[in-house]
C-alpha positions in Angstrom: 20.4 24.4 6.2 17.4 22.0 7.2 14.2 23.5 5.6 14.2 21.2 2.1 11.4 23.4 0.8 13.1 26.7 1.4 16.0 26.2 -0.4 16.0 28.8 -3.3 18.7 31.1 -2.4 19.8 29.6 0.6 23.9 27.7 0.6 23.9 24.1 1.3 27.2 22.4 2.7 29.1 25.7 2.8 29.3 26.2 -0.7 26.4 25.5 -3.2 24.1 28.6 -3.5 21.1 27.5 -4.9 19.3 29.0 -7.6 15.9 26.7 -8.6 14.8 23.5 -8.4 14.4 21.1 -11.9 12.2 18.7 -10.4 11.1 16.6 -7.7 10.2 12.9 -7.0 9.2 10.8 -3.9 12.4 11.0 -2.0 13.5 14.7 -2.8 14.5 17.2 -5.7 17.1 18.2 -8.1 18.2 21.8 -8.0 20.4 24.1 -10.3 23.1 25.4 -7.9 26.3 27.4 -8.0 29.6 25.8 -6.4 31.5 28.4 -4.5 34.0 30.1 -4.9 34.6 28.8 -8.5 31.0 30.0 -10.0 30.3 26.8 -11.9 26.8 25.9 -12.0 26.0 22.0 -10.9 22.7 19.9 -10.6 22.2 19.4 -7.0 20.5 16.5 -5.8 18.8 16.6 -1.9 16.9 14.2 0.1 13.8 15.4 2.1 14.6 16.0 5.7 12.3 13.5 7.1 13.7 10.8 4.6 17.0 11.6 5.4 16.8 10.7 8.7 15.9 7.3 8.1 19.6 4.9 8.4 18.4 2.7 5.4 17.6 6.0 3.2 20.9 7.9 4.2 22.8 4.3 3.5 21.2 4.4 -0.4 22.0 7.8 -1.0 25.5 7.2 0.3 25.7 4.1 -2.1 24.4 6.0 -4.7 26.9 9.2 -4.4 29.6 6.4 -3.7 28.6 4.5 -7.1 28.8 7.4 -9.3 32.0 8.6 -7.9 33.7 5.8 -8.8 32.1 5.5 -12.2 34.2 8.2 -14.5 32.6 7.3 -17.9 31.1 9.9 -20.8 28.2 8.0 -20.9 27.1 8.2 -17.2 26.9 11.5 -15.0 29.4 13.2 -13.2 29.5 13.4 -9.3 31.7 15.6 -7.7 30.8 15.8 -4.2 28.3 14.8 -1.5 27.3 15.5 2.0 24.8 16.1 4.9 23.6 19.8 5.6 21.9 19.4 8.7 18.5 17.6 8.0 19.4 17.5 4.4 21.5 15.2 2.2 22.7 15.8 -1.3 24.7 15.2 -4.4 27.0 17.5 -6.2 26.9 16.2 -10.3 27.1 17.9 -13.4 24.6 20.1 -14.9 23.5 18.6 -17.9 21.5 20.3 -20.6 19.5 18.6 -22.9 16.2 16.3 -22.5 15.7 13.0 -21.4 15.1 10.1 -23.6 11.6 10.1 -22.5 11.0 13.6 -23.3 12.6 13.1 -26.8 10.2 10.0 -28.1 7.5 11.8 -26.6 8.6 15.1 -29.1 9.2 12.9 -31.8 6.7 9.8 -31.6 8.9 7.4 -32.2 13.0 7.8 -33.2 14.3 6.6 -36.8 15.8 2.9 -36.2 19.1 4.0 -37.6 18.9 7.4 -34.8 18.6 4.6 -32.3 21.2 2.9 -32.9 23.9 5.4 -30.9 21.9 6.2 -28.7 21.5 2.7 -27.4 25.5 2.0 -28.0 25.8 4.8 -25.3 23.8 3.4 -22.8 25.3 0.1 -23.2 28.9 1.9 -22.9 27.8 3.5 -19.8 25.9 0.2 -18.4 29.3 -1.8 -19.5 31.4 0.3 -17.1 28.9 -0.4 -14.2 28.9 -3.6 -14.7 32.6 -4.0 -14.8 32.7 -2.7 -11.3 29.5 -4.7 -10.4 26.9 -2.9 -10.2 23.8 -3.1 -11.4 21.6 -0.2 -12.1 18.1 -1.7 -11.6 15.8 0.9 -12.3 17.1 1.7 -16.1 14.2 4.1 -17.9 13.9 7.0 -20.5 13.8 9.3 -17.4 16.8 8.3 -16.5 18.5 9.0 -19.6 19.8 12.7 -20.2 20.8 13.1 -23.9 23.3 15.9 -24.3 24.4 18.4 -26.9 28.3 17.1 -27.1 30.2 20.3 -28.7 28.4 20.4 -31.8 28.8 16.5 -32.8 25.0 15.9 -32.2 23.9 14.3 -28.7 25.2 11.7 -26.6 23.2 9.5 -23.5 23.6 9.8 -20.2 22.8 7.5 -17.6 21.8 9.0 -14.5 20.4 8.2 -11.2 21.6 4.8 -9.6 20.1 5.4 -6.5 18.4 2.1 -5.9 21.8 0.4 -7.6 22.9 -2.7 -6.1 26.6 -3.4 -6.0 27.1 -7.2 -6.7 29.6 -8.8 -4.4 30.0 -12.2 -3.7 30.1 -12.9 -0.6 27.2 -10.5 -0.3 24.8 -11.8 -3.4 21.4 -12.0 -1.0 21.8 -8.6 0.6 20.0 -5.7 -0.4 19.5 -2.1 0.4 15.8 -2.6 0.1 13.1 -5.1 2.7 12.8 -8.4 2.0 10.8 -9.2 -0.9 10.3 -5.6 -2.0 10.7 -5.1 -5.4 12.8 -2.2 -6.6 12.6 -0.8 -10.0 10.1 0.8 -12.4 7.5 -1.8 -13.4 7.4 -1.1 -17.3 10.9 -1.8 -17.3 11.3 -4.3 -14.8 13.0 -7.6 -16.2 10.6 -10.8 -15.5 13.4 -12.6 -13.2 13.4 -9.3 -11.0 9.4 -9.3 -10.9 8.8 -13.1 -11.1 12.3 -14.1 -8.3 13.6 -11.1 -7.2 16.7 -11.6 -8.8 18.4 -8.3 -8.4 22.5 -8.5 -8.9 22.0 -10.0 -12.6 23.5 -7.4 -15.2 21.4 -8.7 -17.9 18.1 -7.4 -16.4 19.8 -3.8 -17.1 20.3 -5.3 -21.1 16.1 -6.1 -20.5 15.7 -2.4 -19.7 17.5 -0.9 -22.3 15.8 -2.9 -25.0 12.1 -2.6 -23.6 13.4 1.6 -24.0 14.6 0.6 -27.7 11.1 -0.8 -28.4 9.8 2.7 -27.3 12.3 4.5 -29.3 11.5 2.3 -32.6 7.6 1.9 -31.6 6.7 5.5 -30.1 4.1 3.0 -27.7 5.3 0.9 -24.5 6.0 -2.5 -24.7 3.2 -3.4 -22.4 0.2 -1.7 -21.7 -2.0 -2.2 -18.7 -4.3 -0.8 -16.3 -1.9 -1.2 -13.3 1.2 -1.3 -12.6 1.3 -5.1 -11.2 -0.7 -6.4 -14.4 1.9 -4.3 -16.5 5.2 -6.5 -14.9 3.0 -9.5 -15.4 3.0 -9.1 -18.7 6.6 -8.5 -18.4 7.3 -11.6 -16.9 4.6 -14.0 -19.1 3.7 -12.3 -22.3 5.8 -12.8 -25.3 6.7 -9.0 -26.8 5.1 -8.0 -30.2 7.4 -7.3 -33.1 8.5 -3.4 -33.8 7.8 -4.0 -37.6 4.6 -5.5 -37.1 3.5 -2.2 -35.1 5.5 0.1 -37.6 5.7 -1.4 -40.7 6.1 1.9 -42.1 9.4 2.8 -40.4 11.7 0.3 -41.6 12.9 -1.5 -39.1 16.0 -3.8 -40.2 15.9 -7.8 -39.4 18.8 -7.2 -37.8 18.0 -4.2 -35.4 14.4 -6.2 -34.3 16.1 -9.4 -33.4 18.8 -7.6 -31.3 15.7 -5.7 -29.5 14.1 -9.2 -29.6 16.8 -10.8 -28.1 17.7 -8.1 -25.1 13.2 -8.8 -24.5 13.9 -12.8 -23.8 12.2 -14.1 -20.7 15.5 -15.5 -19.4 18.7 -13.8 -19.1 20.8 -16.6 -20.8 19.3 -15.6 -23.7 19.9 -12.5 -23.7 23.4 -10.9 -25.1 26.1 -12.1 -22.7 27.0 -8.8 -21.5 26.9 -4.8 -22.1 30.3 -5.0 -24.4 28.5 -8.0 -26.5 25.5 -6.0 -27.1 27.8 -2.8 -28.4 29.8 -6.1 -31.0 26.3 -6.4 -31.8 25.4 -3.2 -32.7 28.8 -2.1 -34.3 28.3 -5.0 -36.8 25.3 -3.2 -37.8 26.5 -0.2 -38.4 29.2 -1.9 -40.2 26.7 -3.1 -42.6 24.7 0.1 -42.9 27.9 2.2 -43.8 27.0 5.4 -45.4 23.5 4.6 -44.9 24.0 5.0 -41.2 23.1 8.9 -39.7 26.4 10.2 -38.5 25.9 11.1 -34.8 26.3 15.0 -35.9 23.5 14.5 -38.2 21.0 13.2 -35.3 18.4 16.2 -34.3 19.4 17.9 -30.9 17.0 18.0 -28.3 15.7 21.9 -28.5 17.1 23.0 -25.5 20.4 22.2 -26.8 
């Protein structure tokens, strides 16, 4: 199989029929396929044919299926299998069924600070087991957050998509899948050493990520706005942030929930909490304190396609 847009109903690698696509981006599409002969239904991920036959492309994508695979966590996506179908490459994960983080502020407006609270102790679970085995997911978002309807207990996050992931080694710190000098991320989330030195193997600009996407989930607004994207990472990288209750005085926002966000926003990654498993210390102690005023995790609203 080598035509990438005439995929509905075609089998790719033998034994994924595929049904419809979900999306598409710059480098290819995500499809809803069925794994034979066992009839479960997976998300299928598949480069474009004239990107997959570019080395540097195929080498990502196998990092990125090779990352995953070794990352069995509840809070990040499931692969189970990947391979080249003539032209094509692609990804065999989990189906997930829910809406991304993005879609869910943009349903709500903004997300009750004590709602937040799990959702971001997911992410930094997920993040936590990355960064054990080094890597570093580097282009962090609300898109690439599913958040799934867990059995009836209310959702839980999902990180997907580490395809421009770096695995931190070493003996290998200044090499890169990327050019030299090219910047790799989503500017609106991009930490100010990544936009300002290129620093790409520090966990911490992950932590910068996740709490510009807590600002959004508190604020319903983005942390910077601008008319480009280059002016917007400026800002990143010079401006100091505004504060969530200032903005949304309104909403509540604890002391203690807008200086963790605060601190996870600082300029320089020493600043910020040491790692993924100091952030969730940080945001179990809050919940601690809340106690019966915290929303139990069945009690958070389900995204409707749940």
């Amino acid at each position: 199989m080598t035509d990438f847009d005439q995929l509905e109903g075609s089998v790719v690698g033998g034994r994924y029929r595929v049904s419809r696509k979900l999306g598409e981006g710059g480098m290819g599409a995500v499809y809803v396929a069925v794994q034979q002969p066992l009839g479960r239904e997976i998300a299928l991920k598949v480069i474009k044919g004239d990107l997959a036959k570019d080395p540097s492309v195929a080498e990502r994508f196998t990092r990125e299926a090779t990352t995953l695979s070794q990352l069995s966590h509840p809070n990040v996506v499931t692969i189970f299998d990947f391979g080249v179908d003539g032209s094509l490459l692609f990804l065999a994960m989990e189906l997930l069924k829910g809406e991304t983080l993005r879609q869910r502020v943009r349903r709500l407006g903004s997300i009750a600070p004590l709602q937040t609270l799990p959702i971001v102790r997911d992410i930094a679970s997920g993040l936590s087991v990355a960064h054990e085995a080094k890597v570093v997911h580097r282009d962090l978002k609300p898109d690439n957050v599913m958040l799934v309807n867990a059995l009836g207990r209310g959702d839980i996050a999902k990180i997907l998509d580490f395809g421009v992931a770096k695995i931190v080694d070493g003996n290998k710190a200044g090499q890169t899948l990327t050019q030299t000098g090219m910047l790799v991320g989503t500017p609106g989330y991009m930490a100010p050493e990544l936009a300002l030195h290129g620093i790409t193997n520090e966990p911490r600009s992950d932590l910068y990520a996740l709490g510009v996407m807590w600002f959004e989930m508190l604020v319903g607004r983005a942390l910077f706005e601008a008319q480009t994207p280059v002016m917007r990472w400026r800002k990143h990288a010079t401006e100091a942030p505004p504060r969530p209750s200032e903005l949304v005085p309104s909403v509540g926002i604890s002391g203690e929930v807008e200086e963790l966000v605060l601190q996870l926003l600082e300029k320089d990654p020493e600043r910020r909490p040491s790692s993924a498993q100091a952030l969730i210390a940080h945001i179990d102690a809050i919940l601690s304190v809340a106690g019966g005023n915290a929303l139990p995790r069945s009690m958070i609203p389900p995204s409707s396609s749940s």
